[in-house]
C-alpha positions as CSV (number, residue, x, y, z in Angstrom):
1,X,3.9,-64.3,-67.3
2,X,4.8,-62.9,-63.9
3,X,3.1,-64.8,-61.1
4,X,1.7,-61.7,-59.8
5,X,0.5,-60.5,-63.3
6,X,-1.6,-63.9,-63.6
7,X,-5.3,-62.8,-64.8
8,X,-6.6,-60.3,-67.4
9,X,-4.7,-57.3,-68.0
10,X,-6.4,-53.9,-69.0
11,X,-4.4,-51.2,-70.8
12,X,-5.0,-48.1,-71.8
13,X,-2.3,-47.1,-74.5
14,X,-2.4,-43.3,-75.4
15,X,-0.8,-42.7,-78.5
16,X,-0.6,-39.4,-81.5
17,X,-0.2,-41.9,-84.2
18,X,-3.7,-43.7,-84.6
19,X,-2.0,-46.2,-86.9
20,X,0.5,-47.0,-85.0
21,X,-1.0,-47.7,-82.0
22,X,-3.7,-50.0,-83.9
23,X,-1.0,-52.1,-84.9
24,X,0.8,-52.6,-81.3
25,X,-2.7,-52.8,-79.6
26,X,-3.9,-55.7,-82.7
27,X,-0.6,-57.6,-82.1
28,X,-0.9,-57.4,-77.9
29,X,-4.3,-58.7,-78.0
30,X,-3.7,-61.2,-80.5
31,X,-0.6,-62.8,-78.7
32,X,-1.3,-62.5,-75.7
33,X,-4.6,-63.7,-74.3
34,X,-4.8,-62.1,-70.8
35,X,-4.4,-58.4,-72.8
36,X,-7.1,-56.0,-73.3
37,X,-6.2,-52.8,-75.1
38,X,-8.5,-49.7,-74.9
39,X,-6.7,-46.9,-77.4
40,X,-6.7,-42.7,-77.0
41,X,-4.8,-40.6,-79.5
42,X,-4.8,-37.4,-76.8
43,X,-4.3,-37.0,-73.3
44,X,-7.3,-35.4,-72.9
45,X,-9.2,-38.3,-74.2
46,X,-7.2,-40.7,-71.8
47,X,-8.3,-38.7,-69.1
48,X,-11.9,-39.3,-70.1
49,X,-11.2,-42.3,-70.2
50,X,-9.4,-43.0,-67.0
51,X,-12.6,-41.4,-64.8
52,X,-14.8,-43.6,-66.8
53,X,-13.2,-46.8,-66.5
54,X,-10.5,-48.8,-64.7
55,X,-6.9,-50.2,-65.8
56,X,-4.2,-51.8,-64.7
57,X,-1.8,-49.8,-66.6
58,X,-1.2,-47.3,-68.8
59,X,1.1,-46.8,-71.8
60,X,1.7,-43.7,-73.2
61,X,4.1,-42.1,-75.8
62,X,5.5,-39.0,-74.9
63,X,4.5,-36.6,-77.7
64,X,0.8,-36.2,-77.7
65,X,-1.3,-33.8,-79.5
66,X,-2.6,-31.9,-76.7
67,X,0.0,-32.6,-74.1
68,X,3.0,-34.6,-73.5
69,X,3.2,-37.9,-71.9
70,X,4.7,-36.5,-68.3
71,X,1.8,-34.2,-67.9
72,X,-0.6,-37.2,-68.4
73,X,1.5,-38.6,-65.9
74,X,1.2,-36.1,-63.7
75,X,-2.6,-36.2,-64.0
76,X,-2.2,-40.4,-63.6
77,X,-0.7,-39.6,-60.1
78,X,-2.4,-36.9,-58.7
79,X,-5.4,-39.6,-59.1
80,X,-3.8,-43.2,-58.8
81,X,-0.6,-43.0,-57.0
82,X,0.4,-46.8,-57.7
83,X,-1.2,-47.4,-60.8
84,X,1.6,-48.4,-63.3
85,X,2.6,-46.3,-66.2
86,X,4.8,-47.1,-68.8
87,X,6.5,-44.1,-71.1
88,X,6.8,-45.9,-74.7
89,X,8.2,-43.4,-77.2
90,X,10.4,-42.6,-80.1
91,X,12.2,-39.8,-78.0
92,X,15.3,-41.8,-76.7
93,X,17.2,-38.8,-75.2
94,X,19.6,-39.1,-71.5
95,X,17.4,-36.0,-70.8
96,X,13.7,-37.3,-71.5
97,X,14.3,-41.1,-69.3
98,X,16.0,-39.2,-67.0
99,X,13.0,-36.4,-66.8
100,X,10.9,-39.7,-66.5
101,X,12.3,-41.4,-63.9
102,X,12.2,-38.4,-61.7
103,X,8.6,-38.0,-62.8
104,X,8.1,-41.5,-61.1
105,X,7.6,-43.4,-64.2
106,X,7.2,-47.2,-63.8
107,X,9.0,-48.1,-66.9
108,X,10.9,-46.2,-69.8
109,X,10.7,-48.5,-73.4
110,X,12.0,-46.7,-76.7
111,X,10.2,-47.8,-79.6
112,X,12.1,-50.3,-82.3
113,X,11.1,-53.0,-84.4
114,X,7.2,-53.2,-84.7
115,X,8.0,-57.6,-84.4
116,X,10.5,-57.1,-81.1
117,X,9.0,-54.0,-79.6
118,X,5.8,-55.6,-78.5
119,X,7.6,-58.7,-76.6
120,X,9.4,-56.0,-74.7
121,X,6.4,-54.0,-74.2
122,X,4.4,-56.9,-72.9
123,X,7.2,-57.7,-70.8
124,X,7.3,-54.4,-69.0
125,X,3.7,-54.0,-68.9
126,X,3.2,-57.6,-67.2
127,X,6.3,-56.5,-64.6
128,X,5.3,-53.3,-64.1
129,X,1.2,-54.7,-63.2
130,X,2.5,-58.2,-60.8
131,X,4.4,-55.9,-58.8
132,X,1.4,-53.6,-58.3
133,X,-0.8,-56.2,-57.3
134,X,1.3,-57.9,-55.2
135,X,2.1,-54.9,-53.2
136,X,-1.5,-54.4,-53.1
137,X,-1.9,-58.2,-51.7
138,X,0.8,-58.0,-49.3
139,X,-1.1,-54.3,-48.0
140,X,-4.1,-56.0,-47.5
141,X,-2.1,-58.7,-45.5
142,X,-1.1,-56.2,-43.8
143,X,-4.2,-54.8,-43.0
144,X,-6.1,-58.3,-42.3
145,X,-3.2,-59.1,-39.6
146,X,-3.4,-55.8,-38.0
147,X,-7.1,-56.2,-37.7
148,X,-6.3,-59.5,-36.0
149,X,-3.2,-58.4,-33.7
150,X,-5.9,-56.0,-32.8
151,X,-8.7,-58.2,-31.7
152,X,-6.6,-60.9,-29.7
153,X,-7.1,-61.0,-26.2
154,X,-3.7,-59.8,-25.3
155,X,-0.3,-59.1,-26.8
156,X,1.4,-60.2,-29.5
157,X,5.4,-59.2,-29.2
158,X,8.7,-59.4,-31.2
159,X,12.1,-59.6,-28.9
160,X,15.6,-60.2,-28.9
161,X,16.4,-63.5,-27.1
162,X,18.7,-61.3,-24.8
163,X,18.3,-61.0,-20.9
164,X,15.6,-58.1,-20.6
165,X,14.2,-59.0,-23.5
166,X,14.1,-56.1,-25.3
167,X,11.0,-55.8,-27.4
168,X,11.0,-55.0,-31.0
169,X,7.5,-54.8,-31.7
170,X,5.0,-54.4,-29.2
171,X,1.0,-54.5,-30.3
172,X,-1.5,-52.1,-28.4
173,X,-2.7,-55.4,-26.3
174,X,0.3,-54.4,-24.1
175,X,-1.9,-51.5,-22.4
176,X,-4.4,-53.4,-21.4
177,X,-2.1,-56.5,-20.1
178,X,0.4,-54.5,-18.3
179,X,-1.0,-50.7,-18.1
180,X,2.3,-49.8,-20.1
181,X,2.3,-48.6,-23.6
182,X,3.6,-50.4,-26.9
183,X,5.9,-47.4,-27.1
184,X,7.5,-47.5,-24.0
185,X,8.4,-51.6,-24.5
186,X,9.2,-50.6,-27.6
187,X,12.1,-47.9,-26.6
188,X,12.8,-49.7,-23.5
189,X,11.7,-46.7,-21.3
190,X,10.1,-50.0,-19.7
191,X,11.9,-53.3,-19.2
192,X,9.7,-56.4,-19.4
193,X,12.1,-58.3,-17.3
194,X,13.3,-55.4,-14.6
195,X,9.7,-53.7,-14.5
196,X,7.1,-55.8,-15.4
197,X,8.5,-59.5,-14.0
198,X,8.4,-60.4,-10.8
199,X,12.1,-61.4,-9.4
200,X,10.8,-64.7,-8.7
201,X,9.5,-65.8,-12.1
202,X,12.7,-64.3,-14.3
203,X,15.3,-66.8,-14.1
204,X,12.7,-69.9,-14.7
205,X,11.0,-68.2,-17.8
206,X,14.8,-67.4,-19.3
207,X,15.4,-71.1,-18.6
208,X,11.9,-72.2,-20.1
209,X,13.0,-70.5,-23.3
210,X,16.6,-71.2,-24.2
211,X,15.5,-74.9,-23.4
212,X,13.0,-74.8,-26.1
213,X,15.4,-72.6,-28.5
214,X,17.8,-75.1,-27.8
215,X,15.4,-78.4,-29.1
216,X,14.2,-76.3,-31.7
217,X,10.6,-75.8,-30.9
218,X,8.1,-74.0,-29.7
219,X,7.6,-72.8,-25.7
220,X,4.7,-72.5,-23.7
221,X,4.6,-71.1,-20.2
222,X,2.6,-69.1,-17.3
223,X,3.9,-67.2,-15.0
224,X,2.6,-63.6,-13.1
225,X,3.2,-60.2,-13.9
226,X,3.2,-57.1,-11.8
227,X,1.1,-54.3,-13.7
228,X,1.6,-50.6,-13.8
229,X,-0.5,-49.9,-11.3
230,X,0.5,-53.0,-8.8
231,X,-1.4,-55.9,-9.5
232,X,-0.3,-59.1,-9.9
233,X,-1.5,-61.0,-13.0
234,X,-1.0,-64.7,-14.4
235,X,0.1,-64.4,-17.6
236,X,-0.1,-67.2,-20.4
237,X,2.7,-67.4,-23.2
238,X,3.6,-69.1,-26.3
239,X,6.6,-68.2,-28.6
240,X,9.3,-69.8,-30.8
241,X,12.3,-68.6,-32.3
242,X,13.1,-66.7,-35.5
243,X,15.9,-67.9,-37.6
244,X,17.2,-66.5,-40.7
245,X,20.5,-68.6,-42.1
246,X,20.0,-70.6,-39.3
247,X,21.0,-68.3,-37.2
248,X,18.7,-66.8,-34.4
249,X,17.9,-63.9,-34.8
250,X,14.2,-63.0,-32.2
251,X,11.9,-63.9,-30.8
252,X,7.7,-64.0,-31.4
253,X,4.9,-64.6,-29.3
254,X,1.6,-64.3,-28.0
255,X,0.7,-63.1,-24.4
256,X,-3.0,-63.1,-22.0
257,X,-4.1,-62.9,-19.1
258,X,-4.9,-66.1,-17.4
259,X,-5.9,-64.3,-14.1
260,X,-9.7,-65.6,-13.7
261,X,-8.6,-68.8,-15.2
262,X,-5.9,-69.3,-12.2
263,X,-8.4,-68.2,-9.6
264,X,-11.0,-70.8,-10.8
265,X,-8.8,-73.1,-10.7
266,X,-7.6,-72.3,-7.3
267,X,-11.0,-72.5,-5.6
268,X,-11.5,-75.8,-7.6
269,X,-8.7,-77.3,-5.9
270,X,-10.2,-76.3,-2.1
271,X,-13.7,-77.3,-3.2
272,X,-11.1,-81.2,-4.1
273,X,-9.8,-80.8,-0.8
274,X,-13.0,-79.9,0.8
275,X,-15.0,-82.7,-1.0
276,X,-12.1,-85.2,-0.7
277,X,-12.4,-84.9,3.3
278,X,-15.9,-84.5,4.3
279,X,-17.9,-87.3,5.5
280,X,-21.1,-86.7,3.2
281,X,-22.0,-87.6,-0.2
282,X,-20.9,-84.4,-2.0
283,X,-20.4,-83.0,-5.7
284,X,-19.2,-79.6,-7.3
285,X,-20.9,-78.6,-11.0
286,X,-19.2,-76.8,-13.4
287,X,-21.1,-73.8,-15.3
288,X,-22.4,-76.5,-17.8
289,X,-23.8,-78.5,-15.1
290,X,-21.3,-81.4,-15.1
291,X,-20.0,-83.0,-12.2
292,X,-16.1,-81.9,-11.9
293,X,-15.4,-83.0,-8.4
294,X,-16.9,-86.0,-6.1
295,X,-16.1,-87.8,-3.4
296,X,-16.1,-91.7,-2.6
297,X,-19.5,-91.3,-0.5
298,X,-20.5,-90.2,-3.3
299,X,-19.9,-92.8,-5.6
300,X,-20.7,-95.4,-2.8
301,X,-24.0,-93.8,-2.5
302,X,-25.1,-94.1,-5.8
303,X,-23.1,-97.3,-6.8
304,X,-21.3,-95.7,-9.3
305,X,-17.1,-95.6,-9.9
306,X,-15.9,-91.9,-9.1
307,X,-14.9,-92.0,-12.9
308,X,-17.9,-92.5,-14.2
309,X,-19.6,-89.8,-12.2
310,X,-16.7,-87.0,-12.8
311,X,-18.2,-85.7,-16.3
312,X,-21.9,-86.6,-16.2
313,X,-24.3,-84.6,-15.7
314,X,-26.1,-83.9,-12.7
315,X,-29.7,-85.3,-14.3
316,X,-27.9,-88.4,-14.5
317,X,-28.0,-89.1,-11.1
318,X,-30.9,-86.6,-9.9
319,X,-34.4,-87.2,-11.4
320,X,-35.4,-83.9,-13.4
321,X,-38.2,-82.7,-11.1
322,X,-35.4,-82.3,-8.1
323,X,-33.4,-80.7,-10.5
324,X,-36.5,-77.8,-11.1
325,X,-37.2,-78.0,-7.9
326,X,-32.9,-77.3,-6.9
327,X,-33.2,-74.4,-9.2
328,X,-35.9,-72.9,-7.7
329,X,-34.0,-72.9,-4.4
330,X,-30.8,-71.4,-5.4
331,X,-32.4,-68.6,-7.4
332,X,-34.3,-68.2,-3.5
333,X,-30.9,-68.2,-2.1
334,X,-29.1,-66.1,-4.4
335,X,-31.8,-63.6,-3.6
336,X,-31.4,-63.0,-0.3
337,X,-29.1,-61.4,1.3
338,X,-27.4,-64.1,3.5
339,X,-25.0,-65.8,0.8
340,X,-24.4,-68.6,2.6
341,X,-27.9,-70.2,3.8
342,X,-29.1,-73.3,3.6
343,X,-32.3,-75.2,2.2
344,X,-33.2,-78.7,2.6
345,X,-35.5,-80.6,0.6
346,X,-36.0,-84.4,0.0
347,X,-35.6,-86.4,-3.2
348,X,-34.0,-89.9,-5.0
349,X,-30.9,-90.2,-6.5
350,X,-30.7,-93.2,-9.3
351,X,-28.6,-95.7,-9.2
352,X,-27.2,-98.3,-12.0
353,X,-29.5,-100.7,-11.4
354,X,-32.8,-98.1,-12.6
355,X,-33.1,-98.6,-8.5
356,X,-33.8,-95.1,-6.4
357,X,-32.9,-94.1,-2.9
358,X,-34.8,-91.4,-0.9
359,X,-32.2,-88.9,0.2
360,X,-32.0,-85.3,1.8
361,X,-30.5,-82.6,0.2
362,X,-28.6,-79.3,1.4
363,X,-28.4,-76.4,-1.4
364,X,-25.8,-74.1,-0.7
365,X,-25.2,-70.6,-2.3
366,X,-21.8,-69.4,-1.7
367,X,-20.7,-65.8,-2.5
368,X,-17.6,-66.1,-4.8
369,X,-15.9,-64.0,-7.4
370,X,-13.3,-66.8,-8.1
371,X,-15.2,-69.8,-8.1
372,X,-15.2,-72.6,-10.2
373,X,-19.0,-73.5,-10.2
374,X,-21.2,-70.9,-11.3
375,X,-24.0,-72.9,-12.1
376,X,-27.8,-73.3,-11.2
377,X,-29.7,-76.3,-10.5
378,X,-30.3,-76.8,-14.4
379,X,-26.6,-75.9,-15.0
380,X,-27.0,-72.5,-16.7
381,X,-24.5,-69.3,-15.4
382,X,-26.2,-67.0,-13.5
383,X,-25.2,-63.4,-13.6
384,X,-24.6,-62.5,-9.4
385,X,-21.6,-65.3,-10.6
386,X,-22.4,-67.2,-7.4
387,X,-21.3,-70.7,-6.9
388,X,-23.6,-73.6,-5.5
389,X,-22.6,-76.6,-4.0
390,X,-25.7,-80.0,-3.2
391,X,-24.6,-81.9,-0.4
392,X,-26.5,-85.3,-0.6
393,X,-27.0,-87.3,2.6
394,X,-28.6,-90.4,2.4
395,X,-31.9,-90.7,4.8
396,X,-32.8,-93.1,6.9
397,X,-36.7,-91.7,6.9
């Protein structure tokens, strides 16, 4: 059996000759298990049938009572384009197989010996239904991978490994990414090298890729675009070659927009700086409420390695009331109007050794679109996407 054809087959065979066709559809069923015969003697009758219930092929002699076998067609295709149908009749003439071919036939079998003809039958019929299914399974590929092109956050491309890198394929993501259309990648009415790379970025991502072609792997790279409409975006790409006979013959890949991610990670570094240079005890939260950045006043404050600190979370080193009581004063702050105010309020930090030291603290609320640390005192987002920053100073009250 065809791979494709693996499971139960359902036939309906539509034959004049009601003996006949009890003998094929007896010796189907009977040696071959995944068969199932349903018999009509009309094509009226078939079409009953056909509305009523479903098959995976039909077989049908040409010379019916009511009608002949390329009207039932006819009927078949006007209703189920796809669905297999195999012409099995005693009429053997040039004219008739030609007739049915044109007619869009799946199969045309002349009937013979009763203990040959049904090996031949079953053969066409299990042929005829694997490649109907598997175009079916390879269309709902087709459908599942559009669906999921569709839903990625950016574009997924096809390319010759050329200079310019003219694009075969193109999915809609492109619009949003670059303000361009697939179809203008596509013809090349737009270049993705000439008009949507910068100058400065061109020669080291064709570098970046004929180095990884070269070692025979996969590439991954970021580097900015320049939109339709003028803005400069960070892009994110992966990609690998496509060879056929060894030979290569494109390229495919998957393109986003890294933009926010760069700018976060921007600010981080000048919140680094910034903490790495200040006098004070200070640390910078990510949006979860973990220490990302610290300082070695920091760490000599509460007796911890900077290592062990970078990760934690700020309740580790703040008791939980000054953690309630930080929210409470950057949800003040974020409400008024001056972004960049100050509160003050006094607390203990812990230490390794289950000790406490009294300290004052300095909530900040800083007004940033780019920052790295949009967090609250109890390390939730909030949604102005402000940034706060708790400098500690030890006291000496």
């Amino acid at each position: 059996m065809s791979e494709g054809a693996r499971g139960e087959i359902r036939v309906l065979y539509v034959d004049g000759d009601p003996v006949f066709t009890d003998v094929v559809s007896d010796v189907l069923e009977r040696e071959f298990d995944s068969i199932t015969v349903e018999t009509e003697t009309t094509a009226s009758t078939a079409v009953s049938a056909l509305t009523d219930s479903t098959f995976d092929c039909v077989v049908s002699e040409f010379e019916l009572p009511d009608k002949n076998g390329l009207e039932l067609l006819d009927h078949v295709r006007r209703h189920e384009e796809n669905l297999p149908f195999i012409l099995f009749t005693d009429d053997g003439t040039e004219k008739l197989a030609s007739d049915a071919i044109s007619a869009g036939v799946t199969d045309y079998l002349r009937k013979g010996q009763t203990a040959t003809q049904c090996t031949e039958l079953t053969d066409c019929i299990e042929r005829a239904v694997g490649n109907h299914r598997a175009t079916i399974g390879r269309g709902e590929s087709d459908r599942m991978l559009s669906t999921l092109i569709g839903n990625l956050p950016g574009m997924v491309y096809r390319c010759r490994n050329e200079r310019g890198w003219p694009m075969e394929f193109v999915s809609e993501g492109c619009a949003e990414l670059t303000g361009y259309s697939a179809a203008a990648l596509e013809r090349g009415d737009i270049g993705w090298e000439s008009d949507v790379l910068p100058p400065d970025d061109r020669d080291r991502l064709w570098e970046t890729v004929q180095r990884a072609i070269e070692s025979n792997r996969s590439f991954k790279t970021t580097y900015r675009i320049r939109t339709r409409d003028g803005a400069v975006r960070w892009c994110w790409e992966r990609g690998s070659g496509v060879f056929e006979g060894g030979e290569l013959v494109a390229l495919e890949g998957f393109i986003t927009d890294i933009t926010e991610q760069k700018r976060r990670e921007e600010q981080l570094e000048q919140y680094r700086t910034l903490v790495e240079n200040v006098g004070d005890p200070m640390y910078v939260l990510d949006e979860n409420g973990s220490v990302v950045v610290t300082n070695d006043a920091m760490a000599n404050h509460l007796g911890y390695e900077r290592g062990d600190i970078v990760g934690e979370r700020v309740e580790t080193f703040i008791p939980p009331e000054a953690v309630e009581r930080g929210d409470e004063i950057i949800r003040e702050l974020l409400a008024e109007d001056d972004a960049n105010g100050w509160r003050l309020w006094r607390t203990r930090t812990r230490r390794p050794s289950s000790t406490t030291t009294r300290v004052s603290l300095r909530a900040r609320s800083e007004s940033s679109a780019t920052s790295p640390t949009d967090w609250n005192a109890n390390g939730n987002s909030n949604a102005t996407r402000r940034s706060s920053r708790l400098s500690a100073t030890p006291s000496t009250r």
